[in-house]
Each structure stands twice: as structure tokens, then as C-alpha cells.
Backbone as JSON, one array per atom type, in Angstrom:
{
  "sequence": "XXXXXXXXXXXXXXXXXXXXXXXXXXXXXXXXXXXXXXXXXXXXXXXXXXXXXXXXXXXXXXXXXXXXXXXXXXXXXXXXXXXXXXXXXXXXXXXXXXXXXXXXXXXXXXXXXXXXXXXXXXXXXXXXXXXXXXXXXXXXXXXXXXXXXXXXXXXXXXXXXXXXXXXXXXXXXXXXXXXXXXXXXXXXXXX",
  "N": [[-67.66, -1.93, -6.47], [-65.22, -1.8, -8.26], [-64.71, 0.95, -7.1], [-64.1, 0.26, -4.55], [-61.55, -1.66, -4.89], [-59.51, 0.69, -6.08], [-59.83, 2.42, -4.16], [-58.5, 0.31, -2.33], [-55.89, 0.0, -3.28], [-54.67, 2.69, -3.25], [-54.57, 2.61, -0.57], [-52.77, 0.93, 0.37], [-50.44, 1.83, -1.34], [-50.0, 4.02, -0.09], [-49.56, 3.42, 2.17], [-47.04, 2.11, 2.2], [-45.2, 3.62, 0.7], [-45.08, 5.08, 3.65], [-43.34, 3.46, 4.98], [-41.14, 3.08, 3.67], [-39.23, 5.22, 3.79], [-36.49, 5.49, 6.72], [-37.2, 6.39, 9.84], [-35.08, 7.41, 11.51], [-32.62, 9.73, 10.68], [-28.8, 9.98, 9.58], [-26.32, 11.99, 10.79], [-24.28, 14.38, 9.3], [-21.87, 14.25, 10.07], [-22.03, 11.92, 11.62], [-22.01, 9.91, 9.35], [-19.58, 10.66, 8.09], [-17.76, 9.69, 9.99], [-18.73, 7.01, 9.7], [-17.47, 6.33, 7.52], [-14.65, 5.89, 8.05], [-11.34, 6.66, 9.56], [-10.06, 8.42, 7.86], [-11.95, 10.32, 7.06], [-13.23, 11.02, 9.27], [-11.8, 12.53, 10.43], [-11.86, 14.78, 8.71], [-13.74, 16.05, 10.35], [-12.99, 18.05, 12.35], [-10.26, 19.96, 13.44], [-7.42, 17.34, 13.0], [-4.39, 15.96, 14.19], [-2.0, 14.02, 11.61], [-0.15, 11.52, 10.96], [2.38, 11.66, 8.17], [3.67, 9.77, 5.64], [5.98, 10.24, 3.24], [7.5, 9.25, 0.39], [9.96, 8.75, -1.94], [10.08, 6.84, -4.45], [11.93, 4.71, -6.0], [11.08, 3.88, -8.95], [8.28, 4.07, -8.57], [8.13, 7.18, -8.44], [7.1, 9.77, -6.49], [5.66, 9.66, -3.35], [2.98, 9.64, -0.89], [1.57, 8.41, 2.13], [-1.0, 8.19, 4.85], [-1.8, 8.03, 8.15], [-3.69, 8.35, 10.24], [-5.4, 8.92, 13.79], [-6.25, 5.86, 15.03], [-6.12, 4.41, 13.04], [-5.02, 1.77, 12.15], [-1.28, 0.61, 12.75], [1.56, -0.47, 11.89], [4.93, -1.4, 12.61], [8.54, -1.03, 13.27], [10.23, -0.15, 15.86], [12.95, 1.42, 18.09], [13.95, -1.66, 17.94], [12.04, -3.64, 17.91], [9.18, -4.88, 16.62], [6.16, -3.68, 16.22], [2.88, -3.65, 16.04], [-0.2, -2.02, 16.37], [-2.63, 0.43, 17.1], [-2.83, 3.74, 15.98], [-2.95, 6.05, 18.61], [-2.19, 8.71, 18.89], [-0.88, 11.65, 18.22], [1.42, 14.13, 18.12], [3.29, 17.25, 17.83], [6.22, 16.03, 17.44], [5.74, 13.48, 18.01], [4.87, 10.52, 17.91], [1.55, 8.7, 19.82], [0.78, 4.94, 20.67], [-2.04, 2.54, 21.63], [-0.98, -0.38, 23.52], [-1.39, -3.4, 25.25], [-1.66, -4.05, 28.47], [-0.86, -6.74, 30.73], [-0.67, -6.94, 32.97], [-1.77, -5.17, 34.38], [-4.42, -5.32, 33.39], [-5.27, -3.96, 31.33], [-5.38, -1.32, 28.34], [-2.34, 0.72, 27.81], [-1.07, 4.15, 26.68], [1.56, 4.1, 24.36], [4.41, 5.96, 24.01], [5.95, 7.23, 21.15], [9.07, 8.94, 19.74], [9.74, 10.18, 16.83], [11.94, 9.83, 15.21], [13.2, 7.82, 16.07], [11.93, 5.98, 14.87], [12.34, 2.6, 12.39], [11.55, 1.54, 10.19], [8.69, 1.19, 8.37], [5.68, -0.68, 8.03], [4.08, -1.31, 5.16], [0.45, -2.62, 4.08], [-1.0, -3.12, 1.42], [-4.02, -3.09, -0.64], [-3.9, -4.76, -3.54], [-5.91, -5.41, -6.3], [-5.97, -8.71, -7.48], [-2.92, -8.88, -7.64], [-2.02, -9.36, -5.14], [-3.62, -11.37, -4.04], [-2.48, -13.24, -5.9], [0.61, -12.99, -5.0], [-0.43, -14.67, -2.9], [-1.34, -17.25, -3.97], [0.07, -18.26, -6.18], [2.47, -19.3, -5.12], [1.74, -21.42, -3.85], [0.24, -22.87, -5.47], [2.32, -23.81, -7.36], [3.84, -25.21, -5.66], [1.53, -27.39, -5.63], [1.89, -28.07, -8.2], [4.23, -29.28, -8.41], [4.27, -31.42, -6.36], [1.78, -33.01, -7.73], [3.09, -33.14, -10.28], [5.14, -35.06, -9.25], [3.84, -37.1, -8.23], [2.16, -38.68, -9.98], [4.04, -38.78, -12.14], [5.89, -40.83, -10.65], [8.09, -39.98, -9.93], [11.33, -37.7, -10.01], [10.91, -34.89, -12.55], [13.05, -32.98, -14.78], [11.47, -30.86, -16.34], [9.5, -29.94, -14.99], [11.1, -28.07, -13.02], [11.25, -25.38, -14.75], [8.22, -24.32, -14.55], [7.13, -24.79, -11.71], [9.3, -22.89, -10.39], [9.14, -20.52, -11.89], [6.42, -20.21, -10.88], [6.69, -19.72, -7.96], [8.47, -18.03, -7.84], [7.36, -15.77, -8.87], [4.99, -15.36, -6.88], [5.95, -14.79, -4.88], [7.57, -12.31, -5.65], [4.98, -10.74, -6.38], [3.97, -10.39, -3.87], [5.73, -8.77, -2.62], [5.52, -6.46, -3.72], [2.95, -5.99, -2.61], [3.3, -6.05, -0.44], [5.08, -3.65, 1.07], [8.14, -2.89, 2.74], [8.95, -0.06, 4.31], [12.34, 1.8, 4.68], [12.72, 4.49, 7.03], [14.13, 7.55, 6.42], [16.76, 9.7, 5.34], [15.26, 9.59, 2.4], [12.98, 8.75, 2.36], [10.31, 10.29, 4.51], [8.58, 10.82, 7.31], [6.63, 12.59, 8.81], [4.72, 14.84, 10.41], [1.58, 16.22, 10.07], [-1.65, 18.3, 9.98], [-5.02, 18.31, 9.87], [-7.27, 20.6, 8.38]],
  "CA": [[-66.62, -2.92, -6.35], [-63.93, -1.04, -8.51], [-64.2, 1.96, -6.44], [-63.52, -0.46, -3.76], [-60.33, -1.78, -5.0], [-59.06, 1.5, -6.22], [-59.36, 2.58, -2.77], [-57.58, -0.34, -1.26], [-54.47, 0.37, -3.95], [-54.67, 4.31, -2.64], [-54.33, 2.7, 0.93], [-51.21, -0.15, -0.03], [-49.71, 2.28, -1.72], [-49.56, 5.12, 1.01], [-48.62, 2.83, 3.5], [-45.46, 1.5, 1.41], [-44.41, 5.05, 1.58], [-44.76, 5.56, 5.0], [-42.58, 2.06, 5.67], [-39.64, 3.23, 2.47], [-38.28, 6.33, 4.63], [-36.51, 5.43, 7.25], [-37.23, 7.18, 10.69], [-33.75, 8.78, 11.68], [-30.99, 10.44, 9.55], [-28.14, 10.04, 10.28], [-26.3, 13.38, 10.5], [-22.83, 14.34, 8.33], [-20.78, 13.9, 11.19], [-22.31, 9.77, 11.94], [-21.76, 9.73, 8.09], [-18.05, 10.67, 8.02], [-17.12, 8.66, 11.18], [-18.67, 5.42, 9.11], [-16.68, 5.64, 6.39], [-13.53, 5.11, 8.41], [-10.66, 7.53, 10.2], [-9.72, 9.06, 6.9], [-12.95, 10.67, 6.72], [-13.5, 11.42, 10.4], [-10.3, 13.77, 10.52], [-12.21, 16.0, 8.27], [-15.13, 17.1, 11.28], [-12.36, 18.84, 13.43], [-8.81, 19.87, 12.85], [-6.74, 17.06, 14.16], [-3.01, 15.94, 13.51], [-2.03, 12.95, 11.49], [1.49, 10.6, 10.23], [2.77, 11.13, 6.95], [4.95, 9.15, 5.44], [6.48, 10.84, 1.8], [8.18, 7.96, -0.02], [10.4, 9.06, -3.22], [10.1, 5.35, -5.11], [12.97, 4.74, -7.33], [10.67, 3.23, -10.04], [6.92, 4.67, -8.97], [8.15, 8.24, -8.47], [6.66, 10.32, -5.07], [3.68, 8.66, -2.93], [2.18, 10.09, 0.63], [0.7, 7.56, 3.03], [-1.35, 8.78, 5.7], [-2.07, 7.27, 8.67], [-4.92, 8.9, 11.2], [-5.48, 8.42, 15.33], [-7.64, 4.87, 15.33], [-5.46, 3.69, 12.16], [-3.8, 0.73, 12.4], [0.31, 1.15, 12.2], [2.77, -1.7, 11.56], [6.38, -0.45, 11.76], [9.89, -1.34, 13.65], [11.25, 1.08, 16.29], [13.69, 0.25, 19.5], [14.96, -2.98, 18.06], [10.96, -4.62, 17.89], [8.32, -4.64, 15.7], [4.87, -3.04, 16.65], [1.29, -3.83, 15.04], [-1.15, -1.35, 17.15], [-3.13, 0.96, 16.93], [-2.24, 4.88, 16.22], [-3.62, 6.45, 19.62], [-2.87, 10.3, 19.75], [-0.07, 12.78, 17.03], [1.76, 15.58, 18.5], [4.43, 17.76, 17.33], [7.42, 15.62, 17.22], [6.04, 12.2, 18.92], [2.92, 9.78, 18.24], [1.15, 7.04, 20.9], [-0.11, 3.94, 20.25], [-1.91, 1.8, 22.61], [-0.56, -1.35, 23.78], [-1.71, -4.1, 25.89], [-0.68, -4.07, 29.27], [-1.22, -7.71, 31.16], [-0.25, -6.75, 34.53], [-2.73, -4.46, 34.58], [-5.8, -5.8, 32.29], [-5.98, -2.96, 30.47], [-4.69, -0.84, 27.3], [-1.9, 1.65, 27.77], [-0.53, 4.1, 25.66], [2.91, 4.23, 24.6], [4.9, 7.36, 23.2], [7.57, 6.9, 20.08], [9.64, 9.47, 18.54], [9.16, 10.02, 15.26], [13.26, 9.69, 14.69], [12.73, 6.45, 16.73], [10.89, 4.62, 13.57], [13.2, 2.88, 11.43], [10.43, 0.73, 9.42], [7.39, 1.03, 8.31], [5.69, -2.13, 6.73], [2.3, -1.57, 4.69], [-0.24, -3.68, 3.9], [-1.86, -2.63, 0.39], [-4.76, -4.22, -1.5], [-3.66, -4.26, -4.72], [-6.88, -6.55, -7.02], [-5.03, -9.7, -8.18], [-1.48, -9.04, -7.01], [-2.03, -9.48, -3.54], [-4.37, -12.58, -4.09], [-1.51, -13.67, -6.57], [1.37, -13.58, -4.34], [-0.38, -15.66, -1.96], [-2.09, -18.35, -4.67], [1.13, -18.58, -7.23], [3.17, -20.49, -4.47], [0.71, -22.69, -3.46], [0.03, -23.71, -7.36], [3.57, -24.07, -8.06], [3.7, -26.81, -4.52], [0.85, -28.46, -5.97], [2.43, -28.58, -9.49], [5.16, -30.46, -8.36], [3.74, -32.84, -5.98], [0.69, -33.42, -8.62], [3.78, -34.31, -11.55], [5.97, -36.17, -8.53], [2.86, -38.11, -7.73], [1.74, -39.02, -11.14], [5.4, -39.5, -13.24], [6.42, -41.5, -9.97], [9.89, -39.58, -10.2], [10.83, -36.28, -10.65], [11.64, -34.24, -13.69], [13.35, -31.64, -14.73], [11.02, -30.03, -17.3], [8.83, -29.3, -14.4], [11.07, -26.76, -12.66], [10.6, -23.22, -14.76], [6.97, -23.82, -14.28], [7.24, -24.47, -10.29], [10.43, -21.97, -10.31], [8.3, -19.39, -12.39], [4.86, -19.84, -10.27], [7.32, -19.4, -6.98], [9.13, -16.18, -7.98], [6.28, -14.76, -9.18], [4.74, -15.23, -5.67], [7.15, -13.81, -4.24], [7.29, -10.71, -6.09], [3.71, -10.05, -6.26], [4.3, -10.0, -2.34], [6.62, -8.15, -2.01], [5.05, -5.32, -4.37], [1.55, -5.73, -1.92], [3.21, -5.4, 1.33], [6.06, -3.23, 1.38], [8.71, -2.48, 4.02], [9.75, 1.24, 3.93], [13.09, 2.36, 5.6], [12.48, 5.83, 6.87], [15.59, 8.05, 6.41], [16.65, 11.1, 4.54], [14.55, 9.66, 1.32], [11.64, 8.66, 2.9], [10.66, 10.99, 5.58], [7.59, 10.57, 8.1], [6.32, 14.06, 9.02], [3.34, 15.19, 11.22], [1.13, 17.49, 9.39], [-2.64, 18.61, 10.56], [-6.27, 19.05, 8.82], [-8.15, 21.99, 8.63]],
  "C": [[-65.29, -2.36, -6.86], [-64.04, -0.24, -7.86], [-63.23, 1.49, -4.92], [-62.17, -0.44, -4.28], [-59.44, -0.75, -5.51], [-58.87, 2.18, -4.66], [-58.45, 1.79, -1.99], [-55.95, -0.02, -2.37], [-54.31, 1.52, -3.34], [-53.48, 3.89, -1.27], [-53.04, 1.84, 1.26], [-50.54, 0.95, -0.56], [-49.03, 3.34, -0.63], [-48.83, 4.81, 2.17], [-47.26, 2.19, 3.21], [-44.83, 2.8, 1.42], [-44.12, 5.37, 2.16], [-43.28, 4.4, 5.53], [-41.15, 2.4, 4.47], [-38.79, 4.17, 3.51], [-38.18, 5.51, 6.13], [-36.62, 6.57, 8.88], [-36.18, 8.22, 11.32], [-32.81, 8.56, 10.76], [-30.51, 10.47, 10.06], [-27.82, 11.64, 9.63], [-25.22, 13.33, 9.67], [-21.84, 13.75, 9.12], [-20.76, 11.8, 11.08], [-21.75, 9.68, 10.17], [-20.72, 9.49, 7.49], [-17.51, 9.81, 9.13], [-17.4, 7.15, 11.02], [-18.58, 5.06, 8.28], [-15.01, 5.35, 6.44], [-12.53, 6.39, 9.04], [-9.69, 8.75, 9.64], [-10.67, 10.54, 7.12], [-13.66, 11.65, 8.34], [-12.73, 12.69, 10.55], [-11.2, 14.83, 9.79], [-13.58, 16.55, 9.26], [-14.64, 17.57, 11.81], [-11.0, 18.69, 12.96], [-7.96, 18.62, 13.79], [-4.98, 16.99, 13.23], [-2.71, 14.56, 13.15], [-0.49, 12.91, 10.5], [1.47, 10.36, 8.91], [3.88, 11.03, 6.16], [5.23, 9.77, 3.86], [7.63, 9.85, 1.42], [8.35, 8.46, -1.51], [11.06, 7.27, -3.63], [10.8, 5.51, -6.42], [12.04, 4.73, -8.98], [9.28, 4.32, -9.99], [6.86, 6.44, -8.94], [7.35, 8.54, -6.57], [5.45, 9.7, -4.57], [3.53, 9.39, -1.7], [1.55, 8.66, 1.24], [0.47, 8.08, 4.0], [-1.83, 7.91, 6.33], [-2.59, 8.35, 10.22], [-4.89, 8.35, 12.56], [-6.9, 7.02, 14.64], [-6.96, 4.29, 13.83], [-4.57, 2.36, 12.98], [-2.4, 0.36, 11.73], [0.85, -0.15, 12.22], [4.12, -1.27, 11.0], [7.64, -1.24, 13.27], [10.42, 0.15, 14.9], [11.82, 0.19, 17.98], [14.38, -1.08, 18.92], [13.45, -3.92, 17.53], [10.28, -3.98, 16.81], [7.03, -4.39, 16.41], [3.53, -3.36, 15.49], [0.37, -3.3, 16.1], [-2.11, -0.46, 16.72], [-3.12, 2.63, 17.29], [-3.23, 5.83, 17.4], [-3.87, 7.94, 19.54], [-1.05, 10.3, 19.16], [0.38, 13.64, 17.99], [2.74, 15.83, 17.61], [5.26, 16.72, 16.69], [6.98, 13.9, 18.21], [4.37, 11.54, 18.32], [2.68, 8.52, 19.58], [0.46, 5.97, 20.03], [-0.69, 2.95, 21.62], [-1.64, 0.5, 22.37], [-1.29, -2.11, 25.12], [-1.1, -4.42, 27.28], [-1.05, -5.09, 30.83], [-1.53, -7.68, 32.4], [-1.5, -6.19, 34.92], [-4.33, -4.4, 34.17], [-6.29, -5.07, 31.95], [-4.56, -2.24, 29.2], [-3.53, 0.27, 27.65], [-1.36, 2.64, 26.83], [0.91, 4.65, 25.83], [3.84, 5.09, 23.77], [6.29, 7.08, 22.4], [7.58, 8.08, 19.66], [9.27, 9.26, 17.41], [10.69, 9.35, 14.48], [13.68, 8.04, 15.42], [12.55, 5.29, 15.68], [12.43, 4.55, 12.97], [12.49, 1.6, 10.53], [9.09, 1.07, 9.51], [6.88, 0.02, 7.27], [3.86, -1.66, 6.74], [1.8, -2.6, 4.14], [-1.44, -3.1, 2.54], [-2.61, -3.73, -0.03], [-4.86, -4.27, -2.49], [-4.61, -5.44, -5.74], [-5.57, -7.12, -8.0], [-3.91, -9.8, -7.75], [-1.63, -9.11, -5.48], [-2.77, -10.97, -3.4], [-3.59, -13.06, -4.66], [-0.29, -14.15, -5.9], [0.93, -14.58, -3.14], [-0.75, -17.4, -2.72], [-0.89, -19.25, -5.66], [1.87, -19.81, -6.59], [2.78, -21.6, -4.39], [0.91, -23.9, -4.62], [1.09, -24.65, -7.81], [3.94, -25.24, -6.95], [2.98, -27.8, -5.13], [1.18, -28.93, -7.15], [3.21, -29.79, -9.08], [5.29, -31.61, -7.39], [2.92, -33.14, -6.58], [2.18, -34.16, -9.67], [4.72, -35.39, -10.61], [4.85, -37.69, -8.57], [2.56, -39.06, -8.82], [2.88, -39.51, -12.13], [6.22, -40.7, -12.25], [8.03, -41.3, -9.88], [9.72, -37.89, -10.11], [11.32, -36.04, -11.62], [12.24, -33.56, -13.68], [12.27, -30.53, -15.54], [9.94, -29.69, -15.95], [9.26, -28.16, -13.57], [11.17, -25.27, -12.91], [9.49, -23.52, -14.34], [6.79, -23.49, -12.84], [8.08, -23.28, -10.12], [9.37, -20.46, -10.64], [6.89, -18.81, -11.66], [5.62, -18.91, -8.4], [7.7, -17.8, -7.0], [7.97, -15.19, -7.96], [5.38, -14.19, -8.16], [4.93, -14.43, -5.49], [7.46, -12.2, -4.53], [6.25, -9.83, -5.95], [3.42, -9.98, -4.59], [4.86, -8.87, -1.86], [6.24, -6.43, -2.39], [3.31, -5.49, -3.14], [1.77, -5.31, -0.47], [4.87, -4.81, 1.25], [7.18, -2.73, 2.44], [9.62, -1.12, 3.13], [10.92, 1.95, 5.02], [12.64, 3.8, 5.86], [14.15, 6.5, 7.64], [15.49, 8.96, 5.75], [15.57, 11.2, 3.11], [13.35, 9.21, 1.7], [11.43, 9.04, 4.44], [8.83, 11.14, 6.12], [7.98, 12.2, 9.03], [5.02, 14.02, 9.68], [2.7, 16.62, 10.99], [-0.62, 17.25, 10.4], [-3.96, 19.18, 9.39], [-6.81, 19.95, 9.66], [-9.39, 21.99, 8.24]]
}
């Protein structure tokens, strides 16, 4: 009887082994291509947009932005939110949507063309902050309008203070960068 159940543990156990590994690996390549377009760039040399931003206050920064990134920037007169298609020398594409035709095209900018670039950082708390502060500071002062049946004054630093603060912590999460002699968008290449 115990040899019995020592055998059936043997036979649960071996087969929980066989069922832990899964059947295919992925390879390095699938590995780097699903951790995003950062990461992809390093299986083959390609060429990618970078922006060098000398910040009065934070000192020098790089932003890089890869084919299959998504760009958000100003050139011509409009604003663009697409997707970075294909780097050369002195020009990038992005495709665009093209109705007429019910399909994607892509569309070729200068680099001296750009005269904005607006990022979108995720900075924990300040980015959730500038969007929550405002709000707070609305509901402050329809919560004391509602309730004192009037308004005050002692309630606007707090609304005033929750507002600004918004606002700032906005403005520090999504930045708009002129590009010009101090911030200069360059097209470099991995190896």
C-alpha cells in the first residue's frame, strides 16, 4: 500500500514537470521586439530621431524616438500625432491616413521643417497630479458654495493653490520643446 502511494507521488510529480516547461522558446530576437521599439533597434543597425534638449534648470537630456514610435510634434503650420514610419539622412516619414484611398500613406518631413515637439512623460504622481489637483480644487469650491450657501473668500488660496499646482504639474509631464539652435533634433544610427 505505501509502495503504492510512493509510486503514485513519483508519477504526480513527473508529470508536473513535464506540464511547468513550456514547449517553445521564444528566441532573443521575439524577446527584444516584445519589449517595445527601443529594444528592437538593437537586432540590426537601423537609424533613429534624436532630440538633445539643453534645459535651463534640468541641464542636457536626449530623447529618442525609433521607426514604430509614436511622434507628436508641429511642422508646416499643423500639428501631427502619428506614427514614426522610416529615418534617413536629413528627412523622416510618418504614416498618415489617407481617406480617399482607405489606406495608410507615408508622408516625408524635413527635419528643419519641425518646429515643436510635444512629449508625453510618465512622471509617478506628477502626471496623475496635474490631472486630479484641478478637479479637487472645482469640487472644493462647489462643495463650500453648496454648503455655506454663498461664497467666501477664505476658500480661494486653497482652490487657487490646488489649480496652479495642476497646472504646473502638467506642464512639467507633457512638455512642448521648440527645436532651434538650443535644442537640436539630429538623426543618428545603432550599431
Amino acid at each position: 500500500m505505501i509502495a503504492t502511494f510512493r509510486l503514485f507521488l513519483v508519477c504526480m510529480l513527473l508529470s508536473s514537470i513535464a506540464w511547468a516547461q513550456p514547449q517553445d522558446t521564444l528566441t532573443t530576437e521575439q524577446l527584444l521586439q516584445r519589449r517595445g521599439t527601443a529594444y528592437s533597434a538593437l537586432l540590426r543597425p537601423s537609424r533613429y530621431l534624436a532630440l538633445d534638449v539643453n534645459h535651463t534648470i534640468g541641464g542636457f537630456r536626449r530623447y529618442r524616438f525609433f521607426v514604430g514610435d509614436e511622434m507628436h510634434f508641429k511642422a508646416r503650420g499643423e500639428k501631427y500625432r502619428e506614427e514614426l514610419y522610416d529615418v534617413t539622412d536629413s528627412t523622416f516619414s510618418v504614416l498618415m491616413a489617407n481617406e480617399v484611398m482607405n489606406r495608410d500613406e507615408p508622408v516625408t518631413f524635413r527635419l528643419n521643417e519641425l518646429q515643436k515637439i510635444y512629449l508625453h512623460r510618465r512622471i509617478p504622481f506628477i502626471t496623475a497630479a496635474g490631472t486630479l489637483f484641478p478637479i479637487a480644487g472645482g469640487v472644493y469650491l462647489v462643495a463650500d458654495v453648496v454648503n455655506n450657501r454663498g461664497f467666501y473668500r477664505n476658500t480661494l488660496p486653497v482652490v487657487g493653490g490646488l489649480i496652479l499646482s495642476g497646472a504646473l504639474f502638467h506642464i512639467i509631464s507633457n512638455p512642448h520643446i521648440r527645436v532651434n539652435k538650443n535644442n537640436r533634433l539630429k538623426v543618428l544610427q545603432t550599431y
